[in-house]
Backbone as a chain_set.jsonl record, in Angstrom:
{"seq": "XXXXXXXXXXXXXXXXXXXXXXXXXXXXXXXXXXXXXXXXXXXXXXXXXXXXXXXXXXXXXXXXXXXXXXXXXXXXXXXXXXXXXXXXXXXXXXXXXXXXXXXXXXXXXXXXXXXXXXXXXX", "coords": {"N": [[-11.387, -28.724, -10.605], [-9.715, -27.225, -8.049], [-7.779, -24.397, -7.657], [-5.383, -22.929, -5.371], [-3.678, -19.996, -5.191], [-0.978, -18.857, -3.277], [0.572, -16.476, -1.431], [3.565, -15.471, -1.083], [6.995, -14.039, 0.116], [7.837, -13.414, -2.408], [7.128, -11.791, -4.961], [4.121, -13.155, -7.094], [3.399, -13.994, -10.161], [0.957, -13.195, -12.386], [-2.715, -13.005, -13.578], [-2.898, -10.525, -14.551], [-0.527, -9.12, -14.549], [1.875, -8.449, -12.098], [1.673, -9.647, -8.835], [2.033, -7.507, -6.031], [3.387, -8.675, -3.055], [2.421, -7.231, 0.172], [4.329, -6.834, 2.465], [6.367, -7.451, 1.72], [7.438, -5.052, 0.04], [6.348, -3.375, 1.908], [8.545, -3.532, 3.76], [11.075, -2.909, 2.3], [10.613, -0.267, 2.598], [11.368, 0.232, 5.197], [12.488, 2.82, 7.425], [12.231, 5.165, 5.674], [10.572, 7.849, 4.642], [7.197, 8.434, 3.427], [4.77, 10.048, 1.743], [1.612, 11.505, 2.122], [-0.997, 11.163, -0.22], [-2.185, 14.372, -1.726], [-1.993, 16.079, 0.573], [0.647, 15.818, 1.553], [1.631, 15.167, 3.744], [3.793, 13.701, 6.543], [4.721, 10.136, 6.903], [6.582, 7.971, 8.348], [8.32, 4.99, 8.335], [8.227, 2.318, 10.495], [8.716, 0.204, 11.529], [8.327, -3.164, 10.885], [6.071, -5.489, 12.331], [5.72, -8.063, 13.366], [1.904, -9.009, 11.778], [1.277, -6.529, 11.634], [2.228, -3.281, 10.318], [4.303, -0.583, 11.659], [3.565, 3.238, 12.071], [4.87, 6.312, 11.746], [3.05, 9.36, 12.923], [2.976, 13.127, 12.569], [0.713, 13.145, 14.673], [1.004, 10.804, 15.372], [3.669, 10.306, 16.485], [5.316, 8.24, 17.806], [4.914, 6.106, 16.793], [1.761, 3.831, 15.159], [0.16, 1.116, 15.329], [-0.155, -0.587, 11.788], [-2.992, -2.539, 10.303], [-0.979, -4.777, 8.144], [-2.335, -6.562, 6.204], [-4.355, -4.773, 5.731], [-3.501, -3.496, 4.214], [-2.316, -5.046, 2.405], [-5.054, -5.517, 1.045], [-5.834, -3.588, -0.441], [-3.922, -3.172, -2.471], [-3.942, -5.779, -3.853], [-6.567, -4.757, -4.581], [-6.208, -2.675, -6.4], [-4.098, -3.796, -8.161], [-6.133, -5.467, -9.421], [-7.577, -3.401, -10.724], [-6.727, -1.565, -11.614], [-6.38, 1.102, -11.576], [-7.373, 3.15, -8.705], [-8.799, 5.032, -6.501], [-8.62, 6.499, -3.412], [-9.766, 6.153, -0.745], [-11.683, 6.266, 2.27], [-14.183, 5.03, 2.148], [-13.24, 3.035, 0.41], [-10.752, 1.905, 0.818], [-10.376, 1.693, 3.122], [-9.534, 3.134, 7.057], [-6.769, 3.581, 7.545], [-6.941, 5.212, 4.84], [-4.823, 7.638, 3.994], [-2.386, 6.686, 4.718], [-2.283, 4.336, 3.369], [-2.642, 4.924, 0.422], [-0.112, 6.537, 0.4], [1.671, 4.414, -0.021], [0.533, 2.922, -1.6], [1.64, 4.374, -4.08], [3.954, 4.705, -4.13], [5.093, 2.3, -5.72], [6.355, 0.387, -8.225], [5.519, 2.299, -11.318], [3.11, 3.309, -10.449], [1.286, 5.713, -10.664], [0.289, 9.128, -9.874], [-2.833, 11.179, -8.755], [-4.232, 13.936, -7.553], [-6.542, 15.22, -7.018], [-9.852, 13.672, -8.04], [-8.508, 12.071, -5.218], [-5.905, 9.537, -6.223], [-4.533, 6.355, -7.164], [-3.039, 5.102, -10.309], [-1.816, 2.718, -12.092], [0.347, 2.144, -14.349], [2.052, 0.286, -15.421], [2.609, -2.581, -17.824]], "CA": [[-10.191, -28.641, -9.791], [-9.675, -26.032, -7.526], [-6.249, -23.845, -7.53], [-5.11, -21.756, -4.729], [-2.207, -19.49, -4.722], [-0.586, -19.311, -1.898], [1.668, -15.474, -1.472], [5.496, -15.79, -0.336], [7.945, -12.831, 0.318], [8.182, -13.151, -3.347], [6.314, -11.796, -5.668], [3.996, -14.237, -7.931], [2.671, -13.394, -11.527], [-1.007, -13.27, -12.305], [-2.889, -12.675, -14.964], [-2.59, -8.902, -14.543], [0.954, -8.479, -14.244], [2.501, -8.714, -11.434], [0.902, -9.573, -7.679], [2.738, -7.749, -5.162], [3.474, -8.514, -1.557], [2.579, -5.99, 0.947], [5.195, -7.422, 3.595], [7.93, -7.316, 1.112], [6.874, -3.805, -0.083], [6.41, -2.646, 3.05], [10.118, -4.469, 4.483], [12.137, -2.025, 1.627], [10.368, 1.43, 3.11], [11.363, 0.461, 6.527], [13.033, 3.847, 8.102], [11.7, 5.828, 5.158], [9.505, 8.549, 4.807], [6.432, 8.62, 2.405], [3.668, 11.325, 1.869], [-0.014, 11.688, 1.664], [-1.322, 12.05, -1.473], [-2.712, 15.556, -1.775], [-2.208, 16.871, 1.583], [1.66, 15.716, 1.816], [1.693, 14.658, 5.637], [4.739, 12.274, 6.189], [4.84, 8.846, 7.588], [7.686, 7.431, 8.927], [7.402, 3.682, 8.518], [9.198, 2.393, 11.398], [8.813, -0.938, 11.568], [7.406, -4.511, 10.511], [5.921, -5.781, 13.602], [4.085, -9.124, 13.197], [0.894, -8.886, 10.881], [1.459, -5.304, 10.987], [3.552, -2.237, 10.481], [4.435, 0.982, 12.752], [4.177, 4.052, 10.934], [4.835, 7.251, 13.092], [3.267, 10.345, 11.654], [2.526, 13.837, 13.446], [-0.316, 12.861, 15.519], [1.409, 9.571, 16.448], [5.062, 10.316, 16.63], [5.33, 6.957, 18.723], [3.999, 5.22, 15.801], [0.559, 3.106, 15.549], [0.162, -0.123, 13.983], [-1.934, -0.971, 10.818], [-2.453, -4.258, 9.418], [-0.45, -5.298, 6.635], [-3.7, -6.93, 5.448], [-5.281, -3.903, 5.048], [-2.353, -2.973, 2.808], [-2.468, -6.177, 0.526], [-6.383, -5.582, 0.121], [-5.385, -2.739, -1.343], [-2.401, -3.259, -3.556], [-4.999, -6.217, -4.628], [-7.703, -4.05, -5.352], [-5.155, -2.015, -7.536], [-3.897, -4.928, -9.399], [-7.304, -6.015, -10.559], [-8.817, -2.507, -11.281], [-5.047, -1.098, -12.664], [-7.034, 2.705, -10.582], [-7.781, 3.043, -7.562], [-9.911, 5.971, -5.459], [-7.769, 6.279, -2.653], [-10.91, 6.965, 0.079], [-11.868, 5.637, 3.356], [-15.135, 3.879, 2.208], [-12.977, 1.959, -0.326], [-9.679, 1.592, 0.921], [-9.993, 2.051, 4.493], [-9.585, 3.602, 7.572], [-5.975, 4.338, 7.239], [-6.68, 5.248, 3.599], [-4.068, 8.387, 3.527], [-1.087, 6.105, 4.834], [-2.356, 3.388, 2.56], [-2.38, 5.422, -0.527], [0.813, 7.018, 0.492], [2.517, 3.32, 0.535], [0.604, 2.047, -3.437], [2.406, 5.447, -4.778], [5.272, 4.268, -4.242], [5.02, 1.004, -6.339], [6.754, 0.692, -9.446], [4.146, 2.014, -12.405], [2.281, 4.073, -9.891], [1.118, 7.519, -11.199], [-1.014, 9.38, -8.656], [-3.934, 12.246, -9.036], [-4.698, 14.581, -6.189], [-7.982, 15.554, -7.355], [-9.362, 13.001, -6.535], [-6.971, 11.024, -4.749], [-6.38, 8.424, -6.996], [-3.603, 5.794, -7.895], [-3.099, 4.038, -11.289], [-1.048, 1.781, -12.417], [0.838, 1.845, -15.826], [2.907, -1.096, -16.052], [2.152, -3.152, -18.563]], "C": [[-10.048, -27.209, -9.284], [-8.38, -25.466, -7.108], [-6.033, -22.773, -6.214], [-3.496, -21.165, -5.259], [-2.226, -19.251, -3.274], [0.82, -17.92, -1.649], [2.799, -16.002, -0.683], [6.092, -14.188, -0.399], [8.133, -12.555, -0.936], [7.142, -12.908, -4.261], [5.952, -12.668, -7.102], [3.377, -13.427, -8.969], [1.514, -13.864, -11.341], [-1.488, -12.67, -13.693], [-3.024, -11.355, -15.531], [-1.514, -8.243, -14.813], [1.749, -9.347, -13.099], [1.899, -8.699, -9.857], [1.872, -9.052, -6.542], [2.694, -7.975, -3.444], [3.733, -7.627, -1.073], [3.49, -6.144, 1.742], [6.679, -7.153, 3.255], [8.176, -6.452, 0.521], [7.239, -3.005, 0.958], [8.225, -2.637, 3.693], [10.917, -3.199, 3.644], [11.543, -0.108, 1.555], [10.413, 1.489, 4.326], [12.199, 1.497, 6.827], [12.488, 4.981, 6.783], [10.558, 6.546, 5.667], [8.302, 8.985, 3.713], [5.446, 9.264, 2.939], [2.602, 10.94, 1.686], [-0.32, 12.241, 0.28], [-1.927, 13.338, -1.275], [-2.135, 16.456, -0.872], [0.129, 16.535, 2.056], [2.167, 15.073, 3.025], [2.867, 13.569, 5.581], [4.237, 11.18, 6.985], [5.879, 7.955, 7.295], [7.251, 5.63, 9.012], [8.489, 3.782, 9.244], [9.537, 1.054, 11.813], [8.174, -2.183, 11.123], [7.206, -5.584, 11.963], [4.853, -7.002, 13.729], [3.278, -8.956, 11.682], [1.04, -7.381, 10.661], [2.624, -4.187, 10.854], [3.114, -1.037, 11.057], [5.041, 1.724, 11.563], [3.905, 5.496, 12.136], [4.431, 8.208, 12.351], [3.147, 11.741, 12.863], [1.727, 14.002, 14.305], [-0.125, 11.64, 16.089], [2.674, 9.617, 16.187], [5.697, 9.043, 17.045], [4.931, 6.236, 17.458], [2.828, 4.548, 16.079], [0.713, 2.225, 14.21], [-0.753, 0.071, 13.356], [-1.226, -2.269, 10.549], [-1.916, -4.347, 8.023], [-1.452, -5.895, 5.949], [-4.395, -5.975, 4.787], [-5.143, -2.996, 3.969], [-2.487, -3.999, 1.625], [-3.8, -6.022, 0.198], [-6.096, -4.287, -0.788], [-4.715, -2.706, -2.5], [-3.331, -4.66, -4.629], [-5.703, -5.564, -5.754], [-6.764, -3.427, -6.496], [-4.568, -2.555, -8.44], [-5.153, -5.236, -10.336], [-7.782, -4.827, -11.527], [-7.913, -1.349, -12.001], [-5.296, 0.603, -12.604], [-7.839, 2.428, -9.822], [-8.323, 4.486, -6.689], [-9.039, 5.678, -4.272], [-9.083, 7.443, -1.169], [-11.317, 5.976, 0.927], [-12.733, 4.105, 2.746], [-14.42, 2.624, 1.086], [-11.629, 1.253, 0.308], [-9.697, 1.46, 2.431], [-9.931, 2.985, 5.062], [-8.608, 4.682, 7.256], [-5.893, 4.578, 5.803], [-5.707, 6.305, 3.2], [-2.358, 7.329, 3.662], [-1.528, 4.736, 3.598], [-1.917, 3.455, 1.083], [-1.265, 6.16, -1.054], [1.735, 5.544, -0.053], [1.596, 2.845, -1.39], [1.292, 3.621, -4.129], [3.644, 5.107, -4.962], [5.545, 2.702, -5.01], [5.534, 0.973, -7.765], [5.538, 0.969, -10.786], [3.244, 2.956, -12.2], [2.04, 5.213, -10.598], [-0.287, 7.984, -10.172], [-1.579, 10.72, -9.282], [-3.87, 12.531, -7.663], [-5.951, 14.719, -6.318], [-8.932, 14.962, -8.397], [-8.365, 11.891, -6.366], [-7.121, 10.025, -5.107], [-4.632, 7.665, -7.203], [-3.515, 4.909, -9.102], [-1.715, 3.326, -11.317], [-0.429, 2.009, -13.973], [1.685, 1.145, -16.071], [2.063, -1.981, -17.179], [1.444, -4.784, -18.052]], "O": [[-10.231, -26.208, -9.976], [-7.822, -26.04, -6.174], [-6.692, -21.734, -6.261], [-2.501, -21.81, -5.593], [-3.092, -19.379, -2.409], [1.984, -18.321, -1.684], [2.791, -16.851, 0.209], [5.493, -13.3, -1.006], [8.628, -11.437, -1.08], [6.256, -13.754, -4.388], [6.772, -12.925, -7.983], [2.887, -12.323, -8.733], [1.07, -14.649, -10.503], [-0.864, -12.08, -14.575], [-3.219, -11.096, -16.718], [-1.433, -7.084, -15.218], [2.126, -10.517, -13.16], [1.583, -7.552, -9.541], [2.564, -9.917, -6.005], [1.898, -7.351, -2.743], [4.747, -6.97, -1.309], [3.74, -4.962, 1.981], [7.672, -6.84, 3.912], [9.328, -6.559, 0.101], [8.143, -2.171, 1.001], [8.856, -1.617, 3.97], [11.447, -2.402, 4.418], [11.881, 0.842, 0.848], [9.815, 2.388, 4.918], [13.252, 1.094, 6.333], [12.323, 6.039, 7.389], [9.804, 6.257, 6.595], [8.565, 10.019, 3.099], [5.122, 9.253, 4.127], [2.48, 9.912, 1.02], [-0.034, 13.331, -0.217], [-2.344, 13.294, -0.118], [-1.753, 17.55, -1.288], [0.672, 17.241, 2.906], [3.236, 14.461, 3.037], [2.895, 12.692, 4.718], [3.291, 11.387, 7.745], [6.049, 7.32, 6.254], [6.258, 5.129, 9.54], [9.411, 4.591, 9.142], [10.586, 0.816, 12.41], [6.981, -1.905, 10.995], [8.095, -6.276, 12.46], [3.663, -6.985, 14.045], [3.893, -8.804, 10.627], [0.927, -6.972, 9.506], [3.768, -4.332, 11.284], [1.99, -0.537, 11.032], [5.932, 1.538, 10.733], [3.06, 5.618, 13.023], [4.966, 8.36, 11.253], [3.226, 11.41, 14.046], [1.837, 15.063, 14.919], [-0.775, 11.252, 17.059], [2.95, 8.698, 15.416], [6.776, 8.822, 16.496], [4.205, 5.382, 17.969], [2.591, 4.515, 17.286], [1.051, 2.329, 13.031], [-1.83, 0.58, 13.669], [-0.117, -2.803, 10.52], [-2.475, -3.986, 6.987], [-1.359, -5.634, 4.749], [-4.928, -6.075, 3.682], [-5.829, -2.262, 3.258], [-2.681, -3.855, 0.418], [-4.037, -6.338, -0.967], [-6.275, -4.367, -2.003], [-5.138, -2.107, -3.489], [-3.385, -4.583, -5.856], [-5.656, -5.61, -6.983], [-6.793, -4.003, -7.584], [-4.42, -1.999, -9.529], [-5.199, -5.254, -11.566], [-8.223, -4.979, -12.666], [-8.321, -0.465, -12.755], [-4.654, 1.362, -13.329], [-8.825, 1.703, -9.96], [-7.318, 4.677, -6.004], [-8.71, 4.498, -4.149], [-9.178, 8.63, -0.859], [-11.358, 4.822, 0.498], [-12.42, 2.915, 2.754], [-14.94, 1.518, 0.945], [-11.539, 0.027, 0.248], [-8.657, 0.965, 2.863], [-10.12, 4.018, 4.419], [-8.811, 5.851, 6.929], [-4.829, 4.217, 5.302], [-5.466, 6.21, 1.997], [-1.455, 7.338, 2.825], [-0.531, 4.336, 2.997], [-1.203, 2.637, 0.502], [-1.111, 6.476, -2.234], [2.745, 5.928, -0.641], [2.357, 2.465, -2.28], [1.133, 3.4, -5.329], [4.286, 5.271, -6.0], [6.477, 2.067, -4.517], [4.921, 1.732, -8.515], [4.803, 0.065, -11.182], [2.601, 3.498, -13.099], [3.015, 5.605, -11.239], [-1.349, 7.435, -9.879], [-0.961, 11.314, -10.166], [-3.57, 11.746, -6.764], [-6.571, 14.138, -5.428], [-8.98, 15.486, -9.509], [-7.713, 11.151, -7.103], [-8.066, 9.324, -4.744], [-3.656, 8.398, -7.364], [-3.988, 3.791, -8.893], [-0.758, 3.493, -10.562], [-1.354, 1.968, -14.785], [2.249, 1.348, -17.147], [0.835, -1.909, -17.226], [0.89, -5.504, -18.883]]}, "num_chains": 1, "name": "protein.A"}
């Protein structure tokens, strides 16, 4: 028998903890401003726009979308592996706004050197 889950606005349990939604994550840092790990840089989230979100930072004041996808593979990856390397070839393109956005997650504890997020929830 084959099980899917199936994510909702709400977050579902797992055998890790807790699975969260990037959408509904993302939704309670709308007009906020969160940093780059290491380097500090802000980003302005600015909106939830479809599949993705507008985040405005100093080089795009106007904001530029990313995919919210490329946020839950993330917040994924971080559930299963409870640390995360917060670096292009793993995380992505936008990996500084990405890593800026799992810092902020309840549990989070971040490293600068190297840019890293764990997890310590139970």
């Amino acid at each position: 028998m084959l099980l899917v889950w199936r994510r909702s606005a709400l977050a579902v349990p797992d055998q890790l903890g807790l699975t969260v939604d990037a959408r509904a994550h993302l939704n309670t840092l709308v007009g906020k401003t969160i940093h780059t790990i290491g380097q500090g840089r802000p980003n302005r989230i600015v909106a939830i726009d479809g599949a993705g979100v507008v985040v405005a930072t100093l080089q795009s004041p106007n904001g530029q979308r990313i995919a919210i996808a490329e946020v839950q593979a993330a917040m994924d990856m971080l559930e299963r592996t409870r640390d995360l390397l917060i670096d292009k070839k793993i995380v992505g393109y936008r990996s500084a706004f990405i890593g800026a956005v799992l810092a902020t997650l309840p549990g989070a504890v971040v490293s600068t050197r190297p840019r890293r997020v764990r997890l310590e929830r139970p």
